[in-house]
Jmol script that loads the backbone (N, CA, C; Angstrom):
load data "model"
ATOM      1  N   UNK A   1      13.212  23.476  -2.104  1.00  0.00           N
ATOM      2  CA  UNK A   1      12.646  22.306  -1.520  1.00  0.00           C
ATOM      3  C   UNK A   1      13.649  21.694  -0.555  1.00  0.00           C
ATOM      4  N   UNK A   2      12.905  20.965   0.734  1.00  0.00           N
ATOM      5  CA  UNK A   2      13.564  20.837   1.472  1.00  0.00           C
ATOM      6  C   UNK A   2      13.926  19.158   1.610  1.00  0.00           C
ATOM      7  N   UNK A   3      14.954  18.314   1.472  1.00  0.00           N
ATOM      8  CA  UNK A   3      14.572  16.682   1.518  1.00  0.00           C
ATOM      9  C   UNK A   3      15.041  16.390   3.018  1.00  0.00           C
ATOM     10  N   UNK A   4      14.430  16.011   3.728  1.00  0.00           N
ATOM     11  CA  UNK A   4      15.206  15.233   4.856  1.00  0.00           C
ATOM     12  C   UNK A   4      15.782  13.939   4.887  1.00  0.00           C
ATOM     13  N   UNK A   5      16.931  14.000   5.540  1.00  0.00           N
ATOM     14  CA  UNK A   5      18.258  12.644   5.921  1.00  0.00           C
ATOM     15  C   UNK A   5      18.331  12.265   6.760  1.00  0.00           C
ATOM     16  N   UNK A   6      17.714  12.823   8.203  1.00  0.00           N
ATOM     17  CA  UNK A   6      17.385  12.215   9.330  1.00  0.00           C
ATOM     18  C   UNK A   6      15.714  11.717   9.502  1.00  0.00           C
ATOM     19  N   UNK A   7      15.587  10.458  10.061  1.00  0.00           N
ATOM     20  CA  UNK A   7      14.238  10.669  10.530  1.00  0.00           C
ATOM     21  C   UNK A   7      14.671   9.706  11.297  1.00  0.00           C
ATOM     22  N   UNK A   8      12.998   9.917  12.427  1.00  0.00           N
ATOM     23  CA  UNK A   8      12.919   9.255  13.942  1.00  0.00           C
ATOM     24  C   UNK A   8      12.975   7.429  13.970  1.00  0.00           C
ATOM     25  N   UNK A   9      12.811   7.211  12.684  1.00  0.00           N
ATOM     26  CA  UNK A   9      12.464   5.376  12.889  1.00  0.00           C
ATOM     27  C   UNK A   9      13.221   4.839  12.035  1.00  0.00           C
ATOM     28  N   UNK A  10      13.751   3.718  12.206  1.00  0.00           N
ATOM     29  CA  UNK A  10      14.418   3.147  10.785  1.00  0.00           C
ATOM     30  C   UNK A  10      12.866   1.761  10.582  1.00  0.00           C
ATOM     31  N   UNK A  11      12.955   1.855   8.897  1.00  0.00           N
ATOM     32  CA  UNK A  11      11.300   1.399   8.645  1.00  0.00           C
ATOM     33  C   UNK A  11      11.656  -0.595   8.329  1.00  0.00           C
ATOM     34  N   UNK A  12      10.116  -0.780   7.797  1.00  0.00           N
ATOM     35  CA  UNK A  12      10.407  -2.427   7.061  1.00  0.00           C
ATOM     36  C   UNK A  12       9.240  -2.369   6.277  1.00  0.00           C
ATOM     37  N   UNK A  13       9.443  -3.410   5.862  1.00  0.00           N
ATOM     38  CA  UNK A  13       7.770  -3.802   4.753  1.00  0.00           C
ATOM     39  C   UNK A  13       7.930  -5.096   5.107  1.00  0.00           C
ATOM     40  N   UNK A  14       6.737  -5.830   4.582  1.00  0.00           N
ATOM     41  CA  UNK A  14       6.106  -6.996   4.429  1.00  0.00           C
ATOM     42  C   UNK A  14       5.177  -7.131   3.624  1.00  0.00           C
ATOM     43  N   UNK A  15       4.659  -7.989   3.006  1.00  0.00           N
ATOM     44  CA  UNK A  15       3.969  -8.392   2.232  1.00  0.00           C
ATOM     45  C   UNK A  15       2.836  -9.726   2.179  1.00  0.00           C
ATOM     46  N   UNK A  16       1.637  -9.294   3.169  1.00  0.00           N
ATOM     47  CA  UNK A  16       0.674  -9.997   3.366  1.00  0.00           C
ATOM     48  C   UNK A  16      -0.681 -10.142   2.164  1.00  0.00           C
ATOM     49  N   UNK A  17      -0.861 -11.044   2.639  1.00  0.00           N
ATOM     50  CA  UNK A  17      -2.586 -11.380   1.867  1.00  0.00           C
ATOM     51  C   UNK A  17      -3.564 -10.615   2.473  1.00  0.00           C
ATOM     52  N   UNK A  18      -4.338  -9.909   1.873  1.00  0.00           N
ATOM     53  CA  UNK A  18      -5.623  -9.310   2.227  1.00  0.00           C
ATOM     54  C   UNK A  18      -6.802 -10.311   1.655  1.00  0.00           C
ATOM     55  N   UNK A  19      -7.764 -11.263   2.489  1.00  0.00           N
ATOM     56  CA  UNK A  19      -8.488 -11.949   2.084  1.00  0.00           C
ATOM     57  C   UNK A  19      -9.974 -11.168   2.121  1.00  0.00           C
ATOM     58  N   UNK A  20     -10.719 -11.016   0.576  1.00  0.00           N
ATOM     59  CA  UNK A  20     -11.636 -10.362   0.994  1.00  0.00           C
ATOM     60  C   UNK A  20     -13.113 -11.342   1.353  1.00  0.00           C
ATOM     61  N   UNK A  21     -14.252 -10.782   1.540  1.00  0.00           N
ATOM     62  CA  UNK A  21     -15.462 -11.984   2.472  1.00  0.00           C
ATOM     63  C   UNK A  21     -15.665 -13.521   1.556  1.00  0.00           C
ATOM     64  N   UNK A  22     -15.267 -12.732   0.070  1.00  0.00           N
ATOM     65  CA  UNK A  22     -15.514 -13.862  -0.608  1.00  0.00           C
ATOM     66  C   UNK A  22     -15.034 -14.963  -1.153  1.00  0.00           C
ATOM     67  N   UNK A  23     -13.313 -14.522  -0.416  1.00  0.00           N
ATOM     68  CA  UNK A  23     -12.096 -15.622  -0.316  1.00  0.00           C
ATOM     69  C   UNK A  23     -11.024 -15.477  -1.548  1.00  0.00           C
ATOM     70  N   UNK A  24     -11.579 -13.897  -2.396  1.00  0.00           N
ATOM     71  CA  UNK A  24     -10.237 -13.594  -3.244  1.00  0.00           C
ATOM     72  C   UNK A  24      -9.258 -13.016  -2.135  1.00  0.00           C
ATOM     73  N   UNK A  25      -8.421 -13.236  -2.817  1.00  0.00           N
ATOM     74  CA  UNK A  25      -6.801 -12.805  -1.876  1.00  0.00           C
ATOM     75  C   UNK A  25      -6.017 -11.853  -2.920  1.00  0.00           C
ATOM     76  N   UNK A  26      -5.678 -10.594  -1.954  1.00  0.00           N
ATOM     77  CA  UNK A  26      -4.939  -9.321  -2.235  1.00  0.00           C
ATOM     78  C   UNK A  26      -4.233  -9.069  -1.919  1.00  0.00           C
ATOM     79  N   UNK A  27      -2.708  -9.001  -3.020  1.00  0.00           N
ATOM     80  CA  UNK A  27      -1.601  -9.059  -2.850  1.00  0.00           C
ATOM     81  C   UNK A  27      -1.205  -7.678  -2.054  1.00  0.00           C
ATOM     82  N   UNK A  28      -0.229  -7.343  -1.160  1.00  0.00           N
ATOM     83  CA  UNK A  28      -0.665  -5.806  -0.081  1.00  0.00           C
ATOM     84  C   UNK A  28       0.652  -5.598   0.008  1.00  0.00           C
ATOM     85  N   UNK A  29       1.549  -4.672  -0.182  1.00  0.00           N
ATOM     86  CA  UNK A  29       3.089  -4.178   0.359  1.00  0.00           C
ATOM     87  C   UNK A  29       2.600  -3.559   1.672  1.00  0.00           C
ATOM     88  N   UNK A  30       3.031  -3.540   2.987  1.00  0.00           N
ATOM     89  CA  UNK A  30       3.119  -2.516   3.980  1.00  0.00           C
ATOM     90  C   UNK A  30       4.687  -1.904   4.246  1.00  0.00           C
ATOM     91  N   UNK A  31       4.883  -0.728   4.270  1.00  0.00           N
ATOM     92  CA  UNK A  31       5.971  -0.218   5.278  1.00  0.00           C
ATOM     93  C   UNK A  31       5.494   0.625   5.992  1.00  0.00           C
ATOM     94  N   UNK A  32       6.250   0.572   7.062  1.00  0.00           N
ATOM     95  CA  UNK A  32       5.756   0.583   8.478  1.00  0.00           C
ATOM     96  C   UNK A  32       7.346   1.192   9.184  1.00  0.00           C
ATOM     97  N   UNK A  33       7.088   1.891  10.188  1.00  0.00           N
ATOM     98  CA  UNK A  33       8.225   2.623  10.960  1.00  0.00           C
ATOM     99  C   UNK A  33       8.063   1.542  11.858  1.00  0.00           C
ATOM    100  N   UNK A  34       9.645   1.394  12.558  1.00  0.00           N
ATOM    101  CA  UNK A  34       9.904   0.453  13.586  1.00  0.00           C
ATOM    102  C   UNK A  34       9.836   1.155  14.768  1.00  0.00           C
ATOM    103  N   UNK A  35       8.536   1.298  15.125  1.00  0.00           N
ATOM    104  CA  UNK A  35       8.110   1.359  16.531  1.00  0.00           C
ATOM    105  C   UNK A  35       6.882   0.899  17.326  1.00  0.00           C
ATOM    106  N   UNK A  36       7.031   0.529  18.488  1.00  0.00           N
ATOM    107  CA  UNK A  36       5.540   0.537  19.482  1.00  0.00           C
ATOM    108  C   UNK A  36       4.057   1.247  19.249  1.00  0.00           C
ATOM    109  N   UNK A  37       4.577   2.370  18.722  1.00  0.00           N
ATOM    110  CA  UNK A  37       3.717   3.387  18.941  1.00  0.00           C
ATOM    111  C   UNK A  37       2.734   3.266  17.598  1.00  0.00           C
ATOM    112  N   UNK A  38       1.292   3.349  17.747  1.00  0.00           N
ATOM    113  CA  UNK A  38       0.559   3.658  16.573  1.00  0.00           C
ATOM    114  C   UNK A  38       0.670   4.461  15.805  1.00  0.00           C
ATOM    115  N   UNK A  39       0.702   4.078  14.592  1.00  0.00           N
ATOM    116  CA  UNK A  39       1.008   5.894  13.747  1.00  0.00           C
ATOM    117  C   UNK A  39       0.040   5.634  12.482  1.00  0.00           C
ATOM    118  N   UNK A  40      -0.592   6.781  11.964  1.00  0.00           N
ATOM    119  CA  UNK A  40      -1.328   7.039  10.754  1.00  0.00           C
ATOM    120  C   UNK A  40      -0.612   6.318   9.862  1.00  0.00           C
ATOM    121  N   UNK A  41      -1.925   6.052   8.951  1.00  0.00           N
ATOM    122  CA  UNK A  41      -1.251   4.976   7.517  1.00  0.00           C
ATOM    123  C   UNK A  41      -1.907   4.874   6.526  1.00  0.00           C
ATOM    124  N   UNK A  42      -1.214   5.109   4.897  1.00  0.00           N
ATOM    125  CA  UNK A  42      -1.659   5.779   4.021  1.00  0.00           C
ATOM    126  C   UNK A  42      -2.273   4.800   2.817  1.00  0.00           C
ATOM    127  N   UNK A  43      -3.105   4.667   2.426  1.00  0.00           N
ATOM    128  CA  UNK A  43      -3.645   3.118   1.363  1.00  0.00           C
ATOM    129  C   UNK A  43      -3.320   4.147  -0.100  1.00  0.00           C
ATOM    130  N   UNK A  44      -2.754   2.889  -0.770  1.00  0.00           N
ATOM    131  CA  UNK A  44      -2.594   3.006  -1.868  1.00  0.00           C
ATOM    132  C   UNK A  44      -3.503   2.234  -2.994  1.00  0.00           C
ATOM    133  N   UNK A  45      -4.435   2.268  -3.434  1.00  0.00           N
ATOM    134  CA  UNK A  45      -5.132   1.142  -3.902  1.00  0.00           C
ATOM    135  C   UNK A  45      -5.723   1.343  -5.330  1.00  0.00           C
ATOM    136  N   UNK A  46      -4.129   1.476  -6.365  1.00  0.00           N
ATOM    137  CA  UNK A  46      -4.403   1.439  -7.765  1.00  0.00           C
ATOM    138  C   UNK A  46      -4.762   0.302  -8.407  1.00  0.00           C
ATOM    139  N   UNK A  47      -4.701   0.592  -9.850  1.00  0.00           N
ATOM    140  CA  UNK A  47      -4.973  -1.065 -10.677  1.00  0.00           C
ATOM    141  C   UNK A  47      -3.731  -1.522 -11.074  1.00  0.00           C
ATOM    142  N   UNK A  48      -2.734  -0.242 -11.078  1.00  0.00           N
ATOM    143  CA  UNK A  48      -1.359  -0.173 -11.505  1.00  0.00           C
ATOM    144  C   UNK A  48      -0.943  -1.133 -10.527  1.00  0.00           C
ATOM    145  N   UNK A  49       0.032  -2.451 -10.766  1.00  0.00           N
ATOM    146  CA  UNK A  49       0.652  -3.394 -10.083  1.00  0.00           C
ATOM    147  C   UNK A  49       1.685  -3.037  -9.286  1.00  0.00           C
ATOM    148  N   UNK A  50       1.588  -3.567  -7.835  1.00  0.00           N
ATOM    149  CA  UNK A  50       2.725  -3.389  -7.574  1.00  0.00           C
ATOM    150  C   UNK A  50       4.360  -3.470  -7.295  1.00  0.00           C
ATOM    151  N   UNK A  51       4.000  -4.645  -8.415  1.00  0.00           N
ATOM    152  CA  UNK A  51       5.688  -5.065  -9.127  1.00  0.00           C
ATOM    153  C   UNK A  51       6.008  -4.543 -10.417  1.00  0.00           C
ATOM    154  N   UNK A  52       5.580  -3.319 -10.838  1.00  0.00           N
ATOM    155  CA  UNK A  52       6.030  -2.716 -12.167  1.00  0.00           C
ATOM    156  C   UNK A  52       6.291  -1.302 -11.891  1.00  0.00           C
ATOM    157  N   UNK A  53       6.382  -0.855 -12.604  1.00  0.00           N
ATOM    158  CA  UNK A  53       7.401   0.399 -13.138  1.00  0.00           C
ATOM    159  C   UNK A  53       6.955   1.548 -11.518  1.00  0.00           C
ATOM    160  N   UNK A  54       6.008   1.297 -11.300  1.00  0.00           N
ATOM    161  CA  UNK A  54       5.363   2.223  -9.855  1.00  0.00           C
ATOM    162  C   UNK A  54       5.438   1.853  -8.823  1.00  0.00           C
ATOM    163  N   UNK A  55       6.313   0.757  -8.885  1.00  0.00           N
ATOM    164  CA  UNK A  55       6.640   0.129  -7.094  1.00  0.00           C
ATOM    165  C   UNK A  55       8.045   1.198  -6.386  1.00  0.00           C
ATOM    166  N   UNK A  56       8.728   1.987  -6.937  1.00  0.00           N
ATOM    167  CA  UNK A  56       9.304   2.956  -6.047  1.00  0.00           C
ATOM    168  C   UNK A  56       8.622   3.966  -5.535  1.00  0.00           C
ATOM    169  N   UNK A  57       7.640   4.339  -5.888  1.00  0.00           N
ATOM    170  CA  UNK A  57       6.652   5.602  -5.903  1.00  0.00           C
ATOM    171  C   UNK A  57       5.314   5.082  -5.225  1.00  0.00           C
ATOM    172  N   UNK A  58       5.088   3.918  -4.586  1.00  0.00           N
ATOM    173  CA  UNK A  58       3.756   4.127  -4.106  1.00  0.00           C
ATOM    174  C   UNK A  58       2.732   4.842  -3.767  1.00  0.00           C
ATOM    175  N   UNK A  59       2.857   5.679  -3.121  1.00  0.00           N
ATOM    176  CA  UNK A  59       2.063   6.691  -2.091  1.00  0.00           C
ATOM    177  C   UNK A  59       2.398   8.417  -2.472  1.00  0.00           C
ATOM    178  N   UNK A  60       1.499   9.162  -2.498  1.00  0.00           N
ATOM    179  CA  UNK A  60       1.746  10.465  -2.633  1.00  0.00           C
ATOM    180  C   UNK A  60       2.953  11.453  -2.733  1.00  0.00           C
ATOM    181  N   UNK A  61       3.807  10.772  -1.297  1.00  0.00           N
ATOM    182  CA  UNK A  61       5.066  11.592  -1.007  1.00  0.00           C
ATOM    183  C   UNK A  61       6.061  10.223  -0.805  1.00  0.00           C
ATOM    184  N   UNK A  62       7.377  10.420  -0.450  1.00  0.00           N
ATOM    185  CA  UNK A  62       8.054   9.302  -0.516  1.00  0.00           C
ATOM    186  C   UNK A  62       9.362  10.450   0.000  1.00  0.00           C
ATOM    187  N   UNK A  63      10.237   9.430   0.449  1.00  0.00           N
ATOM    188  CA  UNK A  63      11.213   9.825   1.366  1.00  0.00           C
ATOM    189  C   UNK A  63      13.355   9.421   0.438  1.00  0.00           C
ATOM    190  N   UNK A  64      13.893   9.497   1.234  1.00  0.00           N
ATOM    191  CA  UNK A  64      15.162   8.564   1.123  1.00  0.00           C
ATOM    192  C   UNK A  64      14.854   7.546   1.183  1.00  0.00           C
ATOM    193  N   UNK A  65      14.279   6.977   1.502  1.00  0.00           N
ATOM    194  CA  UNK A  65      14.220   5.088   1.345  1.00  0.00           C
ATOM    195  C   UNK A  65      13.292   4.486   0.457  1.00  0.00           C
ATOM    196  N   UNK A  66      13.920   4.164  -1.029  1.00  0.00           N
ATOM    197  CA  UNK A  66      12.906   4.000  -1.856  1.00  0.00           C
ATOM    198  C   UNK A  66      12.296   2.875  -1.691  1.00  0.00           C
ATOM    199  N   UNK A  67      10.761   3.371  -1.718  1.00  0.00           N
ATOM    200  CA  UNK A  67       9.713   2.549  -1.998  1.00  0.00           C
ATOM    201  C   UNK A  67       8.966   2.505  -0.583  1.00  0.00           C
ATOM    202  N   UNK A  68       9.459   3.340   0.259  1.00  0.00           N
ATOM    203  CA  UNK A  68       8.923   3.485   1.369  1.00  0.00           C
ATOM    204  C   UNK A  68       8.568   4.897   1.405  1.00  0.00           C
ATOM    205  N   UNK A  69       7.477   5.306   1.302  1.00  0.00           N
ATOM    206  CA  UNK A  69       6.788   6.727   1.232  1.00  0.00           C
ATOM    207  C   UNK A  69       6.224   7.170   2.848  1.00  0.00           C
ATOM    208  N   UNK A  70       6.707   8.218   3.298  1.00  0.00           N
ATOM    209  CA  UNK A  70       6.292   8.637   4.480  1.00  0.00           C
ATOM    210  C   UNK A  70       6.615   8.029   5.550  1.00  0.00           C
ATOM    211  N   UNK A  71       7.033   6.249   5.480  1.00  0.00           N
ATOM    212  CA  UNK A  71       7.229   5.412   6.711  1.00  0.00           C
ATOM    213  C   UNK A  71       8.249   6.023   7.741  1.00  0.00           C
ATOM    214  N   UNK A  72       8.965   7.135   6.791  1.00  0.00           N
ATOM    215  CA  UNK A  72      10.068   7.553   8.053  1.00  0.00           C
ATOM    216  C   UNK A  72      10.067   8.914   8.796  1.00  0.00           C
ATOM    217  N   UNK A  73       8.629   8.987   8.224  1.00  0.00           N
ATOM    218  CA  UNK A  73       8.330  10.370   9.176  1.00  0.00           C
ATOM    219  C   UNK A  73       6.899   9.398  10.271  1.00  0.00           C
ATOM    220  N   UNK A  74       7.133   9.009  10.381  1.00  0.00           N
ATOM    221  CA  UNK A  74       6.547   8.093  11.435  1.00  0.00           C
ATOM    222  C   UNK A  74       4.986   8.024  10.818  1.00  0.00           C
ATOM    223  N   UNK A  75       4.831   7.316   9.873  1.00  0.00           N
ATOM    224  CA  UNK A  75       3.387   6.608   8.680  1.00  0.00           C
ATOM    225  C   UNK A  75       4.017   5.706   8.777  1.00  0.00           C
ATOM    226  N   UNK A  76       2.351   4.706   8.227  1.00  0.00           N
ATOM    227  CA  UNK A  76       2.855   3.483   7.697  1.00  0.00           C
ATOM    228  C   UNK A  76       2.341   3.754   6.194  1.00  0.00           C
ATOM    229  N   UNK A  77       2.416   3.127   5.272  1.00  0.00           N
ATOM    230  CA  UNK A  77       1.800   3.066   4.026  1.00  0.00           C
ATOM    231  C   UNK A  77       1.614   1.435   3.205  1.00  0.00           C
ATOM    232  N   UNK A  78       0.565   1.548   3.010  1.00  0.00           N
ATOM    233  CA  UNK A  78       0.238   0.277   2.466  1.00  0.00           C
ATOM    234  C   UNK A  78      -0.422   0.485   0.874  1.00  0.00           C
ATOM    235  N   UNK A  79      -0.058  -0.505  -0.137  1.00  0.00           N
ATOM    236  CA  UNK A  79       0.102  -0.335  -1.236  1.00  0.00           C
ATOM    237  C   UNK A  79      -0.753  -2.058  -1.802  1.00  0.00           C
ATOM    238  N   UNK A  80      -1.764  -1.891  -2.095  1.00  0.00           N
ATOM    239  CA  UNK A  80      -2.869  -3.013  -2.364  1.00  0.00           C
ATOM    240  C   UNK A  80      -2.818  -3.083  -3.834  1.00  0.00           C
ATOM    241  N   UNK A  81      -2.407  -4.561  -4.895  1.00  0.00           N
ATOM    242  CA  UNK A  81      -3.179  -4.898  -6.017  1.00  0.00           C
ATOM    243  C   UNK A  81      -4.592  -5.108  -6.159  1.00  0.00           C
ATOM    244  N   UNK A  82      -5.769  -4.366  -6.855  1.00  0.00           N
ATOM    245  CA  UNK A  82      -6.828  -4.673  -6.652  1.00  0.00           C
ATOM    246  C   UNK A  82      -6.924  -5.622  -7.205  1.00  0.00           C
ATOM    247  N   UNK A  83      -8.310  -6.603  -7.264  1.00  0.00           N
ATOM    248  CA  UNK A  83      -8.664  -7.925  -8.043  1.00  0.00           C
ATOM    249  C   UNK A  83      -8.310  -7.757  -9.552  1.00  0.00           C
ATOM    250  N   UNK A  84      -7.862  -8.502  -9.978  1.00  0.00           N
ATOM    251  CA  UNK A  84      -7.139  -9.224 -10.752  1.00  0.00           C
ATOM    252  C   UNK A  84      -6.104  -8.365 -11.899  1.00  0.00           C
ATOM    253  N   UNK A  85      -5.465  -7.748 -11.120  1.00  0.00           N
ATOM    254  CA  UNK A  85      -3.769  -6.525 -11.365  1.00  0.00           C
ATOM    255  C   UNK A  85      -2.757  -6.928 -10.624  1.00  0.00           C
ATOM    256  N   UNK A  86      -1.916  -6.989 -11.140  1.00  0.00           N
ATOM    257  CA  UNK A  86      -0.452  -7.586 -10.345  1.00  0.00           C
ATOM    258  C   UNK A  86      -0.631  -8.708  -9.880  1.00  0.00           C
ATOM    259  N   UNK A  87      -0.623  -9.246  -8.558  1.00  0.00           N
ATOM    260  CA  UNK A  87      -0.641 -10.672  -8.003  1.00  0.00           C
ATOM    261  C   UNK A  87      -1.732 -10.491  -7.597  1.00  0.00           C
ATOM    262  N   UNK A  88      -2.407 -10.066  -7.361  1.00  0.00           N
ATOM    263  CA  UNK A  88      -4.056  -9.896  -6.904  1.00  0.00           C
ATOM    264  C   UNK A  88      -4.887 -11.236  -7.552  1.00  0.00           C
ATOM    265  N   UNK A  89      -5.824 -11.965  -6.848  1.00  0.00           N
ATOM    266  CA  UNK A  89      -6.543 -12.811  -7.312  1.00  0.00           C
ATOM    267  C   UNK A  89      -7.852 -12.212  -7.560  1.00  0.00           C
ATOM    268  N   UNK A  90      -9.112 -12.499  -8.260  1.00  0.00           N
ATOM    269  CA  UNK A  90     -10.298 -11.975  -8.967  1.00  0.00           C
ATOM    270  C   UNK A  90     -10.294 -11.799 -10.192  1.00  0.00           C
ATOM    271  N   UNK A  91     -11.368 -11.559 -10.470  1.00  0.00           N
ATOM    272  CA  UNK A  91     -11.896 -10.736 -11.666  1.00  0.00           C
ATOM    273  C   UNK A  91     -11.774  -9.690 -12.229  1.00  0.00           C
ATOM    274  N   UNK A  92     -11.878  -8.844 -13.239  1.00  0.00           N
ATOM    275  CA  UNK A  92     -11.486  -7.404 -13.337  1.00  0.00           C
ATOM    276  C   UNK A  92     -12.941  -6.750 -13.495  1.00  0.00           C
ATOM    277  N   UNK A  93     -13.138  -5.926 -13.500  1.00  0.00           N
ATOM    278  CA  UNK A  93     -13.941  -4.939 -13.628  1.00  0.00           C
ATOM    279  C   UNK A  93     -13.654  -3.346 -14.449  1.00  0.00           C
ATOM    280  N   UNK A  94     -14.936  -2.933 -14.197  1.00  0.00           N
ATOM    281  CA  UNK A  94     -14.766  -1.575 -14.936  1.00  0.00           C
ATOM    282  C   UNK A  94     -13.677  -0.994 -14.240  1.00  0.00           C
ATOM    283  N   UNK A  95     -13.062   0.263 -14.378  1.00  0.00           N
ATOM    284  CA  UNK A  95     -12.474   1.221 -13.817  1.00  0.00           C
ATOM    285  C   UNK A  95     -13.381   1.560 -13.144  1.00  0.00           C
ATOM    286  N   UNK A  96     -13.017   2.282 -11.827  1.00  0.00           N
ATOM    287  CA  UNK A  96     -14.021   3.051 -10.556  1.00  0.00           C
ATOM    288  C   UNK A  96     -15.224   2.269 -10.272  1.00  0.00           C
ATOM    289  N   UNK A  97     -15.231   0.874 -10.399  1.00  0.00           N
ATOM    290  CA  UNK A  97     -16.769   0.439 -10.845  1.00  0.00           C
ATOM    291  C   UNK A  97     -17.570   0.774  -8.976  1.00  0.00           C
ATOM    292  N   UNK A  98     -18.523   0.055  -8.668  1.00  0.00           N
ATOM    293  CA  UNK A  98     -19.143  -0.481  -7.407  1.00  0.00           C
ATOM    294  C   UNK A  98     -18.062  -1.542  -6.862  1.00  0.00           C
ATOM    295  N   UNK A  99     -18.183  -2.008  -7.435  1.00  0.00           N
ATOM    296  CA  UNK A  99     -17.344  -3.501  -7.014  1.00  0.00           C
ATOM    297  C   UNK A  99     -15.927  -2.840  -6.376  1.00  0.00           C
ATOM    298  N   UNK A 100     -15.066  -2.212  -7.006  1.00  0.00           N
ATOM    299  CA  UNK A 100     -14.164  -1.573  -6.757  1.00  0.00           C
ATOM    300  C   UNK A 100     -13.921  -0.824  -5.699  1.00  0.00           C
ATOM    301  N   UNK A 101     -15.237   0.179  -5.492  1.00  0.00           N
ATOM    302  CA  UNK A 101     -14.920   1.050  -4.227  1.00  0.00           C
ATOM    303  C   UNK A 101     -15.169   0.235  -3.456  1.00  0.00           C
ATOM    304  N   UNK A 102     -16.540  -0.869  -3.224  1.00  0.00           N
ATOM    305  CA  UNK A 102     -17.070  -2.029  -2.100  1.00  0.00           C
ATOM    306  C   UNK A 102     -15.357  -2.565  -1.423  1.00  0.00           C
ATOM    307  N   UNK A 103     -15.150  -3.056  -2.771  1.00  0.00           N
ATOM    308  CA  UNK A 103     -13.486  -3.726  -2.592  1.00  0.00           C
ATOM    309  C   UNK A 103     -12.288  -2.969  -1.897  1.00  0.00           C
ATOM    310  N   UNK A 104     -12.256  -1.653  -1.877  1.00  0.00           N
ATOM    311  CA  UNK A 104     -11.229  -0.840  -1.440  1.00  0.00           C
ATOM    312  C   UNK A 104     -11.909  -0.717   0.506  1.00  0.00           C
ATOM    313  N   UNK A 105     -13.273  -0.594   0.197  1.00  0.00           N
ATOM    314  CA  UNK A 105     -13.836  -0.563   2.160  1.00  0.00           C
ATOM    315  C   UNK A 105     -13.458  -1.403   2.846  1.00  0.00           C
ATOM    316  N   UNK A 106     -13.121  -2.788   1.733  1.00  0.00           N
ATOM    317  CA  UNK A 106     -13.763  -4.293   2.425  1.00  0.00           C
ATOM    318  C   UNK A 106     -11.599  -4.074   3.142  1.00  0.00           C
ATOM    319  N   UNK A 107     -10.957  -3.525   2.652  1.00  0.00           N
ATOM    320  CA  UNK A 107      -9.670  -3.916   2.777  1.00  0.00           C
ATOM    321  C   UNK A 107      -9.090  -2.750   4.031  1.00  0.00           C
ATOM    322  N   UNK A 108     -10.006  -1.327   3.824  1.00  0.00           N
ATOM    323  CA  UNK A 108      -9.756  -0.732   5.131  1.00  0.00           C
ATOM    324  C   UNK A 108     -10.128  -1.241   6.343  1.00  0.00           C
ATOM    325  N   UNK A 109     -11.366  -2.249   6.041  1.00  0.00           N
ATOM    326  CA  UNK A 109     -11.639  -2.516   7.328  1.00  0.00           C
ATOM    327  C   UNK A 109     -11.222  -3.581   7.970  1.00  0.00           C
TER     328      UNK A 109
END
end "model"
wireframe off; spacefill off
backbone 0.3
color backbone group
């Protein structure tokens, strides 16, 4: 296996509100490569919080810079608490429910 030590961007995160139509608010990590340029970007959108034991590991693949997955091969990745997990505001629901996937569209878009 191969790890890379160079990459093209040095990255950041932030941590915005995702407000959905009905005025719950979703707690969201982004990292993001520091550049101009648009680049693909990867949603993370477990029930698992993202201030516990899975906040180094967000996203599928992950790089040298922990907790930033892919951002330094020029991705962004964004990492969403759904309603009411981690800081996420709402209700809970079933696992996989309707509500859930509705909720994961309402935040891509």
């Amino acid at each position: 296996m191969h790890i890379g030590t160079s990459f093209p961007h040095e990255t950041t995160h932030e941590d915005p509100w995702i407000p959905l139509p009905g005025g719950t608010l979703l707690y969201a990590r982004v990292w993001r490569p520091l550049t101009d340029e648009p680049v693909p970007a990867l949603l993370d959108y477990l029930q698992y919080r993202l201030t516990d034991w899975t906040a180094p590991e967000p996203a599928a693949t992950t790089n040298t810079t922990p907790g930033a997955p892919a951002t330094d091969y020029a991705s962004a990745s964004l990492r969403v608490d759904i309603p009411a997990h981690g800081n996420s505001e709402g209700m809970p629901t079933d696992e996989h429910s309707a509500t859930e996937v509705t909720d994961r569209v309402k935040v891509v878009n």
